[in-house]
C-alpha positions as CSV (number, residue, x, y, z in Angstrom):
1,X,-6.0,39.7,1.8
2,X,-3.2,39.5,4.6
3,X,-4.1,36.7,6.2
4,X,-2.1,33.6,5.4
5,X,-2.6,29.3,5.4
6,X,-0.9,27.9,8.3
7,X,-0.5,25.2,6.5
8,X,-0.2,24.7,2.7
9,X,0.4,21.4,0.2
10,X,2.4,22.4,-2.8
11,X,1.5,20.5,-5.7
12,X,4.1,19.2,-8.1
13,X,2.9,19.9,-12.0
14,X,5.5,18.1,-13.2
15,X,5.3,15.3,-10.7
16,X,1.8,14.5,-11.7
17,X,2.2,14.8,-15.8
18,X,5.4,12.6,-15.5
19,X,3.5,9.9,-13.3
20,X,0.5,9.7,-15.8
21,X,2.6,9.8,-18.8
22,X,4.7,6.7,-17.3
23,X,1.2,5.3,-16.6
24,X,-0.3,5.3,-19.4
25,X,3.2,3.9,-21.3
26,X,2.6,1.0,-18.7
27,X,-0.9,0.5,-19.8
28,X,-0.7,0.9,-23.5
29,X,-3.9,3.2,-23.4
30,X,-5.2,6.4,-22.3
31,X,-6.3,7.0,-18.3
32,X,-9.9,7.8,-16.8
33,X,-8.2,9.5,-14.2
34,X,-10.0,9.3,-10.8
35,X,-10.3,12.4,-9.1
36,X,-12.7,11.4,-6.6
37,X,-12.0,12.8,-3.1
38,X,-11.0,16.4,-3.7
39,X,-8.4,14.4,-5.8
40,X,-7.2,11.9,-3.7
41,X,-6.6,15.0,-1.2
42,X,-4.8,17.1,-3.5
43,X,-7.5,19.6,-4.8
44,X,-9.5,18.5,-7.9
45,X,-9.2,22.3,-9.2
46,X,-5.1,22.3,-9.3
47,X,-5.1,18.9,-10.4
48,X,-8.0,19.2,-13.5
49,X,-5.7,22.4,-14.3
50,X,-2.6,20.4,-15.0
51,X,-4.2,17.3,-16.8
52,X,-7.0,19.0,-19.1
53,X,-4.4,18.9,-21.7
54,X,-2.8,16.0,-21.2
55,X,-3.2,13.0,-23.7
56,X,-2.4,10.7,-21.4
57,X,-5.8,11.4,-19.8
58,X,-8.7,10.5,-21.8
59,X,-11.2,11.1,-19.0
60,X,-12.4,11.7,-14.8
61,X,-13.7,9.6,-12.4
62,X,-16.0,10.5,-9.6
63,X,-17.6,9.0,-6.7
64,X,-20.6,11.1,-5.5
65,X,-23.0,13.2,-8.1
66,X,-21.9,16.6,-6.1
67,X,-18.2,16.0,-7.4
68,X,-19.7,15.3,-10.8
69,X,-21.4,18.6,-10.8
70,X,-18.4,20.5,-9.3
71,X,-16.4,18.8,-11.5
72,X,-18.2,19.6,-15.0
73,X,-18.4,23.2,-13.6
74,X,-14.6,23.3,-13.7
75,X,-15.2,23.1,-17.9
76,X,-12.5,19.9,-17.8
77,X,-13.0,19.3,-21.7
78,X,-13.1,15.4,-21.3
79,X,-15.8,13.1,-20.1
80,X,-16.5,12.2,-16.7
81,X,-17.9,8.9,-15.3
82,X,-20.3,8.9,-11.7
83,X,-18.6,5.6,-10.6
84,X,-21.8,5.1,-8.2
85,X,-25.3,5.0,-8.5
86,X,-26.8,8.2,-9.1
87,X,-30.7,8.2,-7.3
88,X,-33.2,8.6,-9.9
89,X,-33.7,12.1,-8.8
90,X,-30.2,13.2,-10.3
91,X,-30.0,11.1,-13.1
92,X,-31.4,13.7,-15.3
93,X,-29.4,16.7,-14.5
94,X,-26.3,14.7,-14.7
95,X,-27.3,13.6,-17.8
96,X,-28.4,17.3,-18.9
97,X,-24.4,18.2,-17.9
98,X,-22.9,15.4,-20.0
99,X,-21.9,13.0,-17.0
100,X,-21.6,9.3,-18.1
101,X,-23.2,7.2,-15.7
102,X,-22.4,4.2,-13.8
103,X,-25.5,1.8,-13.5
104,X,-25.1,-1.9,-12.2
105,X,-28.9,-2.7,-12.5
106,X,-32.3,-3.4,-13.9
107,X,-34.1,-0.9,-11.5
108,X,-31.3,1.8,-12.8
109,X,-31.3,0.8,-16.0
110,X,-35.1,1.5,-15.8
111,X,-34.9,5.0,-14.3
112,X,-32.7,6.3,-17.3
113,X,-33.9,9.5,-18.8
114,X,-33.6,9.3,-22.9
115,X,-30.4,10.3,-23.9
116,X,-28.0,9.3,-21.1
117,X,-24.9,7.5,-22.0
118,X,-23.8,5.0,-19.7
119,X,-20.6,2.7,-18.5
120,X,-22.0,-0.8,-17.3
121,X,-20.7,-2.3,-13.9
122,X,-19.5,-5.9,-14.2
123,X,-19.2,-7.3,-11.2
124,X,-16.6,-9.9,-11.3
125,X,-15.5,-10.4,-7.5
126,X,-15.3,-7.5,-5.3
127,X,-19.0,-7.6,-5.0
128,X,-19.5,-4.0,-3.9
129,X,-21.5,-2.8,-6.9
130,X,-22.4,-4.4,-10.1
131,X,-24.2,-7.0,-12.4
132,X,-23.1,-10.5,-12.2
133,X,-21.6,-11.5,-15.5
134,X,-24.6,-13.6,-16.1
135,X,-26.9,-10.2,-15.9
136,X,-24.8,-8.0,-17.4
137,X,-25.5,-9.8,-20.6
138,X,-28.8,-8.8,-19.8
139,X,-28.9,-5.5,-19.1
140,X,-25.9,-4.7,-21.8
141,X,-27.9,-5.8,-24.4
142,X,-31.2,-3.8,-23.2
143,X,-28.7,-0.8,-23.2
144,X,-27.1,-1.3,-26.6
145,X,-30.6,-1.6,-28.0
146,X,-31.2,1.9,-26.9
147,X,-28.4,3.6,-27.8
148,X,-27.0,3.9,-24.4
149,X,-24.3,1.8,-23.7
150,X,-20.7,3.9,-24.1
151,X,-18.8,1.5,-22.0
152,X,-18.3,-1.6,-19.5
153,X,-15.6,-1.9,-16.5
154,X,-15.0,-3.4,-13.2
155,X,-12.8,-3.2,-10.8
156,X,-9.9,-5.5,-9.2
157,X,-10.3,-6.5,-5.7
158,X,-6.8,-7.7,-5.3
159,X,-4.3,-6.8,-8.0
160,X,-2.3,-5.0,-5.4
161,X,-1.7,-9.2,-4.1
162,X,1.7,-10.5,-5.4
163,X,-0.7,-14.1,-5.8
164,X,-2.5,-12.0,-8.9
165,X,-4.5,-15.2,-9.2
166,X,-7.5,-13.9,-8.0
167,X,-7.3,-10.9,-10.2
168,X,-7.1,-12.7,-13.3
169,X,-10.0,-14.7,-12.8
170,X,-11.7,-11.7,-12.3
171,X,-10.4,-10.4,-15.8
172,X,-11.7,-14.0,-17.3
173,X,-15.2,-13.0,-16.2
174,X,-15.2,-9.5,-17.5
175,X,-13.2,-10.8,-21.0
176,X,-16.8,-13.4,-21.7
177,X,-19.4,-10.2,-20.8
178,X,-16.9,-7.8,-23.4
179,X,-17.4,-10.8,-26.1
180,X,-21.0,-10.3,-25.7
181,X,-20.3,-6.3,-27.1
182,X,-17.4,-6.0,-29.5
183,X,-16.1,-2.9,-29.7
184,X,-17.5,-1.2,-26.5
185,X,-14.7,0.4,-24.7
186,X,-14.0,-1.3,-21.6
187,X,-11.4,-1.1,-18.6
188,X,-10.6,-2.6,-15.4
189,X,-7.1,-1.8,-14.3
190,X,-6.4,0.5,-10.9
191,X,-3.4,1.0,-9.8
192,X,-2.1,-1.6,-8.9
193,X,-3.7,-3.6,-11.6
194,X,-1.4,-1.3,-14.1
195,X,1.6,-1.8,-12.6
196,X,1.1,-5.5,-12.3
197,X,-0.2,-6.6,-15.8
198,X,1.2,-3.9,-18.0
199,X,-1.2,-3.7,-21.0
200,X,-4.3,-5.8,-20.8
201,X,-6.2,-7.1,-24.1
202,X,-9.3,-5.7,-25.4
203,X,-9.0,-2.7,-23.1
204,X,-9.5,1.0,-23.9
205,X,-8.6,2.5,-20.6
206,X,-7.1,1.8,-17.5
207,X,-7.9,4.0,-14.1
208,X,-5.2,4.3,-11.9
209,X,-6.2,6.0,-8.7
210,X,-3.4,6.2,-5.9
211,X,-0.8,5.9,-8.5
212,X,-1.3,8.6,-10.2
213,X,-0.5,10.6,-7.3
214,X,2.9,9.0,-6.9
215,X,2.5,5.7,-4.5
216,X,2.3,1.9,-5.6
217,X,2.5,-1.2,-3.1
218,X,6.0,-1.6,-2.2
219,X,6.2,-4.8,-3.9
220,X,5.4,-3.0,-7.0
221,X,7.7,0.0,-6.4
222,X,10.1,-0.9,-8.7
223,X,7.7,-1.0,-11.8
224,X,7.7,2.4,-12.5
225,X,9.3,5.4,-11.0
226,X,6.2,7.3,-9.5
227,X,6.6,10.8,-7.9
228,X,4.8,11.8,-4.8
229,X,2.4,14.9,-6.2
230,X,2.1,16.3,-2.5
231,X,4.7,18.2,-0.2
232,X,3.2,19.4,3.3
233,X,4.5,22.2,4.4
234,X,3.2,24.5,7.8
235,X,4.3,27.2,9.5
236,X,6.0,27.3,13.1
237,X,3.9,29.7,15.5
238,X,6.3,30.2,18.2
239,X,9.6,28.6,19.2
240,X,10.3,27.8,23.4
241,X,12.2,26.2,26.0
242,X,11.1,23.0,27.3
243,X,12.8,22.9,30.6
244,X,14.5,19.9,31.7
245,X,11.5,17.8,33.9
246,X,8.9,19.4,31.7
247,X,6.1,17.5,30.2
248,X,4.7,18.4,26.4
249,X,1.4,18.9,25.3
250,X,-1.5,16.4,26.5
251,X,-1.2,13.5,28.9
252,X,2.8,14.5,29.4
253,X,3.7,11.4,27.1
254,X,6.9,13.2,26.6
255,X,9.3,14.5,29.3
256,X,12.0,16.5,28.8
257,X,15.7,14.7,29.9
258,X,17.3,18.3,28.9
259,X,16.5,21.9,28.2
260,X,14.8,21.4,24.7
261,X,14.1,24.2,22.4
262,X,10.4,23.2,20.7
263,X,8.8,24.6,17.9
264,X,5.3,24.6,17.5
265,X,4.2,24.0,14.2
266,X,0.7,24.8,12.8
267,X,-0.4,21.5,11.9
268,X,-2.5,19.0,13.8
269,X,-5.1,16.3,13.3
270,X,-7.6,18.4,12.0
271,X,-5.4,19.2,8.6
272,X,-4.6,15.4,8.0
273,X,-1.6,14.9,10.2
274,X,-2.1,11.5,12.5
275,X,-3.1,11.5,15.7
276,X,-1.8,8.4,16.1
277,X,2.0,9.2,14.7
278,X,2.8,10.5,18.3
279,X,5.5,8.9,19.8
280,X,6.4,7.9,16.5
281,X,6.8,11.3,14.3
282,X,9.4,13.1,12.4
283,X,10.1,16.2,10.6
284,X,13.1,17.0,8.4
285,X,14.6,20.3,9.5
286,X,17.4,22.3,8.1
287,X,18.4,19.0,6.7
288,X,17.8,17.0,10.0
289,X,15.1,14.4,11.2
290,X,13.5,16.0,14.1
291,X,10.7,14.3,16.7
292,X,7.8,15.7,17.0
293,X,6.8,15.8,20.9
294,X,4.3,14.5,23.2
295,X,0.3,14.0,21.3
296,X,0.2,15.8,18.1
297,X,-2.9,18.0,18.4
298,X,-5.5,19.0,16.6
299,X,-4.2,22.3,15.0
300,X,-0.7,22.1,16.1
301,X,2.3,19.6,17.3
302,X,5.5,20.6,18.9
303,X,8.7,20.0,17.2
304,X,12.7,19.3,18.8
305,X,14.5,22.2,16.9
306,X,17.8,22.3,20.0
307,X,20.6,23.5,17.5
308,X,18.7,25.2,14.9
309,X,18.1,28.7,14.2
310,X,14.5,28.4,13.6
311,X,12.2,30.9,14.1
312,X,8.4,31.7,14.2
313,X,7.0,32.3,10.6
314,X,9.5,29.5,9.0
315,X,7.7,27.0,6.6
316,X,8.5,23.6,7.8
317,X,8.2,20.5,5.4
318,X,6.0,18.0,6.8
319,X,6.2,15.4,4.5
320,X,6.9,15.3,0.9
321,X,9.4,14.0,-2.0
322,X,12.7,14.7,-0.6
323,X,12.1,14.9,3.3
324,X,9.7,13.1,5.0
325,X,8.0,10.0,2.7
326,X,3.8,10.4,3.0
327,X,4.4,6.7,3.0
328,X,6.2,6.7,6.2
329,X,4.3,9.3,7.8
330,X,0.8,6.9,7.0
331,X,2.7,4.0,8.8
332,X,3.2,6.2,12.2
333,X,-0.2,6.9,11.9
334,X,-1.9,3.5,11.3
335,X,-2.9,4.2,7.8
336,X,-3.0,3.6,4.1
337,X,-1.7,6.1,2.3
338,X,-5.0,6.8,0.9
339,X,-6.6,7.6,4.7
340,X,-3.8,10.3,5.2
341,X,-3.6,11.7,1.2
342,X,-7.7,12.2,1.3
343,X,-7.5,13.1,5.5
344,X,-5.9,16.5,4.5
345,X,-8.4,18.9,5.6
346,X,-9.7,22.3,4.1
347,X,-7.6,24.4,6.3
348,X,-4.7,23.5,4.2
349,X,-4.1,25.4,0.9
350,X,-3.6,24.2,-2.1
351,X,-1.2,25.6,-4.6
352,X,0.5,24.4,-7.6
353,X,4.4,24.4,-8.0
């Protein structure tokens, strides 16, 4: 076929492998990768391609059943955990295609076809899903009496906090339900709880989301030296002068003080780029930071390139490693760095460098 992505995120192979192996030294055990979210945004087919035979990865981690199933279909060759409640209609397909499920309580517990394997929710303070220590007790020892139970974890509400205090309370709850079943593997690090408390005891796994894909809270920056995964890179669709007086694109935010040569780029709002980074946004350009000008738009944004031989068909970088930060780009827009990794849209292509 001819026809070509306007815009395109190159993923970095080597930038991912060398994050989860750093990970996974950090944690002293192996990783239940999360690849909920088309992969944190960065395609879950490129990324299960590079980390199906990695050691450092033990196992997946989904959100909805539909990614489990899309997921399983991709042959990954490692287990993968439905972090949420599966309805009691799904429960025994998912089981049929090997999927560990999550369950938090008695009525889930209950719907369990014979034969599922499950990981037990301990819910120790986020208070989003999962048994209170005093049930999980309960419901562990129902589930270890049929066979069932392959696993415990929560999950930190706050070990992205410098005052980890919080988190380790929450790490004291879920240490007196693991007592209750020795030698059930159990984990409960993100992220951020990785990079914070190193290696925990009596854990089997950790599941570093975000990080894995390169970011940590800057005050944990320093821990380990993450790579980004993700560059963004678009194509410019035509190059013109902005004539001095001239407004760009809507509501005239931006007025031209001198001729201007602009490049539109093919990139807006609807591929992940912030609508809210106007006024605010950059591009690196033939080694320069360039401002983008006026609103950004939903497919495209216009782009100061006065000086530069640019021309239409040129791949820009949007963001990435060694331009732009993602980090900085979220921070124009408003956003976590998860809202703007997860916000690129299926227009974009996905390719593996």
């Amino acid at each position: 076929m001819s026809l070509q992505p306007r815009a395109r995120a190159h993923l970095s192979a080597q930038a991912l492998a060398h994050n989860l192996e750093a990970l996974r030294g950090r944690a002293g055990v192996p990783l239940l990768l999360p690849v909920k979210a088309n992969a944190y945004g960065h395609g879950l087919a490129q990324v299960i391609s590079v980390t199906r035979e990695l050691s450092a990865v033990w196992g997946y981690a989904v959100a909805t059943p539909i990614e489990a199933a899309e997921l399983c279909a991709l042959k990954p060759g490692k287990p993968v955990l439905l972090l949420t409640p599966a309805d009691e209609s799904e429960t025994r397909e998912l089981s049929d295609l090997g999927v560990l499920l999550g369950v938090s309580t008695p009525e889930e517990v209950r719907a369990l076809p014979g034969g599922a394997r499950v990981h037990l929710k301990v819910d120790t303070g986020m208070n989003r899903l999962g048994a209170r220590p005093e049930q999980a007790a309960e419901l562990g020892g129902l589930l270890a009496g049929r066979g069932q139970l392959a696993g415990l974890y929560t999950h930190l509400a706050s070990a992205d906090d410098p005052d980890l205090s919080s988190a380790r309370r929450q790490l004291e709850l879920f240490a007196a339900v693991q007592a209750e079943f020795p030698g059930v593997p159990a984990h409960a690090a993100n992220g951020a709880g990785v990079l914070s408390f190193g290696a925990l005891p009596n854990m089997n796994l950790a599941r570093p989301g975000l990080a894995s894909y390169g970011y940590a809270p800057p005050h944990l920056a320093h821990v380990l030296p993450l790579r980004p995964v993700m560059t963004l890179r678009a194509r410019v669709g035509a190059v013109h002068t902005v004539r001095a007086g001239e407004s760009v694109s809507y509501g005239g935010l931006w007025t031209a003080s001198r001729d201007t040569e602009a490049a539109t780029v093919q990139v807006g709002y609807a591929d992940g780029y912030p609508r809210n980074a106007t006024g605010q946004a950059q591009m690196l350009v033939q080694g320069e930071r360039r401002a983008v000008l006026g609103r950004v738009c939903m497919d495209q944004l216009m782009l100061d390139v006065s000086g530069l031989n640019v021309r239409p068909g040129d791949w820009l970088e949007v963001w990435g490693e060694a331009s732009v930060h993602p980090g900085e780009v979220a921070r124009w827009g408003g956003l976590a760095e998860y809202e703007l990794l997860t916000g690129v849209g299926n227009r974009v292509e996905r390719v593996l460098d």
